[in-house]
C-alpha positions in Angstrom: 184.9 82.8 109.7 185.0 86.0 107.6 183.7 86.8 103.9 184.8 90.5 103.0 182.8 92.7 105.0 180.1 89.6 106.3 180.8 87.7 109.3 179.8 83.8 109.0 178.0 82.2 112.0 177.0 78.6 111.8 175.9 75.7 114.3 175.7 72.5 113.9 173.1 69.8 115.7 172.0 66.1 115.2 169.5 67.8 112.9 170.5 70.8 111.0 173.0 73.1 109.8 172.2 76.5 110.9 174.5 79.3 108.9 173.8 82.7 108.6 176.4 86.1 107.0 176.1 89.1 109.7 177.4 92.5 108.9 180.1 92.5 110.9 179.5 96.1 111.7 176.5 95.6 113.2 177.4 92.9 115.6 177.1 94.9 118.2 173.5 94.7 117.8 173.2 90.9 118.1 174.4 88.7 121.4 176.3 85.3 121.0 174.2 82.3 122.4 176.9 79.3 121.7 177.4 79.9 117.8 174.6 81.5 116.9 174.0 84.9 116.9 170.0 86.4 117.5 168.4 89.7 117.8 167.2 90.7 120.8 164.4 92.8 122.4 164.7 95.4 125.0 162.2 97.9 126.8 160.7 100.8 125.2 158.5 103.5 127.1 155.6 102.4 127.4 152.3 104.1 125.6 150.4 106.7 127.5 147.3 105.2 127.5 146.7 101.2 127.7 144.6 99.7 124.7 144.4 97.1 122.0 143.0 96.4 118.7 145.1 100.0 118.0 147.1 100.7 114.4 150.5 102.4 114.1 153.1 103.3 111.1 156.6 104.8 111.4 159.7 103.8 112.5 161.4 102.7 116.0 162.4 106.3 116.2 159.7 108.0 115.0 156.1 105.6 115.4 152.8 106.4 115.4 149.9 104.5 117.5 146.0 105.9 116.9 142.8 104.3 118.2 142.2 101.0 119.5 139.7 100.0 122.6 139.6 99.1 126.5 136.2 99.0 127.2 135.7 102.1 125.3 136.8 103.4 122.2 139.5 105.6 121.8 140.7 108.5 119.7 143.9 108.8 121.2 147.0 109.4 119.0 151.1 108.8 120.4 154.0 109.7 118.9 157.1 108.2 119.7 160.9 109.3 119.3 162.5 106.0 120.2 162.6 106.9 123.9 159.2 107.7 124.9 155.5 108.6 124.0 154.0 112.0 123.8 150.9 112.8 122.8 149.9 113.8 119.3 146.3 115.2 117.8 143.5 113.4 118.5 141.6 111.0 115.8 138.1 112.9 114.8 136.3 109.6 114.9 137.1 107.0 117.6 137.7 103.9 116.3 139.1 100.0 117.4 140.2 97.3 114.5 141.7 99.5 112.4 145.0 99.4 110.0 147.2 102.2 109.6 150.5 103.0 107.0 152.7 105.7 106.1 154.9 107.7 108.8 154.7 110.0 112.3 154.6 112.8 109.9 152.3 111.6 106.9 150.0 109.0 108.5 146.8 107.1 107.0 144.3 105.7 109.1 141.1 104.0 108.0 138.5 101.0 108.1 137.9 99.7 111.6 135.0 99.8 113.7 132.9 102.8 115.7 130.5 99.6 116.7 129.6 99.3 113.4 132.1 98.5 110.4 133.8 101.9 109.5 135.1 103.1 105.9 136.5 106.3 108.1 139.6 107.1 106.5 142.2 110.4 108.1 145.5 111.8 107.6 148.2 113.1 109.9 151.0 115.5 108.9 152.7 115.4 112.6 150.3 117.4 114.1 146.2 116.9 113.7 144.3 114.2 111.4 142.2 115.5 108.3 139.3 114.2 106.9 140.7 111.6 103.3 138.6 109.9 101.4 136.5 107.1 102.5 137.1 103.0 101.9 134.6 102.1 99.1 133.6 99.3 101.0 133.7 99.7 105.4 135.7 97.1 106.9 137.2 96.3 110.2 139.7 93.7 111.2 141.2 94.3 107.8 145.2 95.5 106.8 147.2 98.1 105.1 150.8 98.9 103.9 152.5 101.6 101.9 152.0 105.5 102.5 149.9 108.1 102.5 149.9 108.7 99.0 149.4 105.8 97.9 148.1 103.0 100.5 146.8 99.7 100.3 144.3 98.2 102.1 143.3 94.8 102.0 140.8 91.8 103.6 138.4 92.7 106.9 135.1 91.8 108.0 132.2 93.4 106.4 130.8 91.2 108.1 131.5 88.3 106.6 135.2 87.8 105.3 136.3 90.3 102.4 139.0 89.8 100.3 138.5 93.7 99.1 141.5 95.5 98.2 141.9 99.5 97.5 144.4 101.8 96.4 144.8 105.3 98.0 146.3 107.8 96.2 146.1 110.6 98.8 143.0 111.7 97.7 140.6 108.7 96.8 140.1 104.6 97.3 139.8 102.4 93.9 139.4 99.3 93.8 142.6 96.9 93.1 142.7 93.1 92.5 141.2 91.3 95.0 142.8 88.8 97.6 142.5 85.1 96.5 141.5 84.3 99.7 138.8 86.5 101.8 139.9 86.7 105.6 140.0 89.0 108.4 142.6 89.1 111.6 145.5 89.3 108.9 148.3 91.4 108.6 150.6 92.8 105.8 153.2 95.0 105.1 155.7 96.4 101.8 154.0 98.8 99.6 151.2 99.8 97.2 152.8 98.2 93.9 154.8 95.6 96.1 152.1 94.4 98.8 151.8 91.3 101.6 149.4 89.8 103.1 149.8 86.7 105.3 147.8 85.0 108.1 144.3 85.7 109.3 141.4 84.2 109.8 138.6 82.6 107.4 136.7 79.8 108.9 140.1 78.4 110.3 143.4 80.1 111.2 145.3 80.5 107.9 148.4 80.3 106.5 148.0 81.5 103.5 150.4 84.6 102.0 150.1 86.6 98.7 152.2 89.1 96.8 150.9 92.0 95.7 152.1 93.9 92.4 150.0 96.6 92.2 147.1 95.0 90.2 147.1 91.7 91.4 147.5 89.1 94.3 149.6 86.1 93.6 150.3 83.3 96.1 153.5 83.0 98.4 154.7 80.8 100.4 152.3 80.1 103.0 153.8 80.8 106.6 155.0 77.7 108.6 152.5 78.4 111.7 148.7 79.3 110.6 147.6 82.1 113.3 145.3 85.4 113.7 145.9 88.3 115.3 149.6 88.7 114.1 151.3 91.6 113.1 154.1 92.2 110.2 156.7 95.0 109.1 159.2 94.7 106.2 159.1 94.7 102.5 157.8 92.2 100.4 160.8 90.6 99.6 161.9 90.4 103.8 159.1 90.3 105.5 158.3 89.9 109.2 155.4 88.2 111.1 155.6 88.3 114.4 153.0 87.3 117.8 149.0 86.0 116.6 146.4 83.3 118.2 146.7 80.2 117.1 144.2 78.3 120.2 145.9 80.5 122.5 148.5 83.5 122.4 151.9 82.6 120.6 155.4 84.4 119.8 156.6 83.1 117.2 158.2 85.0 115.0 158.9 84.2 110.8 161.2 85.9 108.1 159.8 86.0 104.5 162.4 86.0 101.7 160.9 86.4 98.3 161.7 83.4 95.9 164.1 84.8 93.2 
C-alpha cells in the first residue's frame, strides 16, 4: 500500500499487527522477509588492531575508534572512511573503559581507566589528540554524547557507581544535574542539551533510561531487556540500543521514540 511518498508494510500473526511507513526511496536499503521489511547488516573492514573496552564517534563513513585493552592497554587511534581502517594519531595516555563523542575530525575522548580510574580528557582535529581539560571527577565504565564543544558525560565507576554528569564546553568540565540513578556499564547517546542514558549496571542489570535537557535528567521509558555492556547511537527522540550482557552475551537490538 502507498501513502504519498511512504510505502506501508504490515504483517499480521495470531498475536500482533506489525505496520510500519518506509521511504519508498530507500527500499533499496531494506530486504523483504514475507511482509515485513528489516535492515540488515553487512561486513565492514575490520580494525587494524583487535581490542575491546575501546570508544569511537563519527559516522559509517567517517568513525573514529581510540583506546581500549587486550591484555595491554592501548593508545591506538583508527579512522575509517566506510571502506576500511587507517591509522590516525596516537592517544597520549593509553587508556581502556573509556567514552568518546563528537566526529573523525573533532573528537573527545576522556574518563576510563590507565589501571586506575582516569579523568584524562583529549581532542582530535583529524590528525593528533591535544591535551582538554580534565573530568572533575575520574571515572571509567562511564558514557558520553554530544561534540567536542560541548560534550556530556555521564555515570562510571569511581569506584563505586556514580551518577556524575559534566558538561564540556571545549575548554572545561562543570558539573550538570546528576543521573537519578548511579550506574556504570551504560551507554547513551543525542546531545549536550538533549542527552540519553539507558542500561547499565548498579547492583543488578538495569533498565532504567533518562532524558537529558541540559540541566536535568528526567525518566524514560525504561528499555524492554535490562543489560550491561550495550552500546547506543541516535538522538534522543530515536534512539538505538543495541548488543549488552544480560547473564551472557545478547543481540538484541531496541528503538527509542520520545513520548510526544
Amino acid at each position: 500500500m502507498q501513502f504519498g511518498g511512504k510505502i506501508s508494510v504490515f504483517s499480521l500473526n495470531a498475536f500482533s499487527l506489525n505496520f510500519k511507513f518506509l521511504d519508498r526511496h530507500k527500499l533499496a536499503n531494506f530486504y523483504l522477509d514475507g511482509m515485513v521489511m528489516y535492515g540488515s547488516w553487512s561486513a565492514g573492514g575490520n580494525l587494524a588492531t583487535a581490542r575491546s573496552l575501546l570508544a569511537g564517534c563519527g559516522t559509517q563513513t567517517a568513525g573514529l575508534s581510540f583506546g581500549g585493552a587486550s591484555g595491554i592497554r592501548y593508545t591506538t587511534t583508527e579512522e575509517y572512511d566506510g571502506t576500511s581502517w587507517s591509522a590516525g594519531g596516537n592517544l597520549n595516555t593509553a587508556r581502556s573503559s573509556l567514552a568518546g563523542c563528537g566526529t573523525q575530525t573533532a573528537g573527545l575522548s576522556f574518563g576510563g581507566s590507565t589501571g586506575s580510574v582516569s579523568a584524562v580528557t583529549e581532542e582530535y582535529d583529524g590528525t593528533s589528540w591535544s591535551a582538554g581539560g580534565n573530568l572533575a571527577t575520574a571515572r571509567s565504565y562511564l558514557a558520553g554524547c554530544g561534540t567536542q564543544t560541548a560534550g556530556l558525560s555521564f555515570g562510571g565507576e569511581l569506584p563505586g557507581y556514580s551518577a556524575v554528569t559534566e558538561e564540556y564546553d571545549g575548554t572545561s568540565w562543570s558539573a550538570g544535574g546528576n543521573l537519578a540513578t548511579a550506574k556504570s556499564l551504560l551507554a547513551g547517546c543525542g546531545t549536550q542539551t538533549a542527552g540519553l542514558s539507558f542500561g547499565g549496571y548498579a547492583g543488578a542489570y538495569s533498565a532504567v533510561t533518562e532524558e537529558y535537557d541540559g540541566t536535568s535528567w528526567s525518566a524514560g521509558g525504561n528499555l524492554n531487556t535490562a543489560k550491561m555492556n550495550l552500546a547506543g547511537c541516535g538522538t534522543q527522540t530515536a534512539g538505538l540500543s543495541f548488543g549488552g550482557y544480560a547473564g551472557s552475551v545478547n543481540a538484541i537490538t531496541e528503538e527509542y521514540n520520545k513520548a510526544a
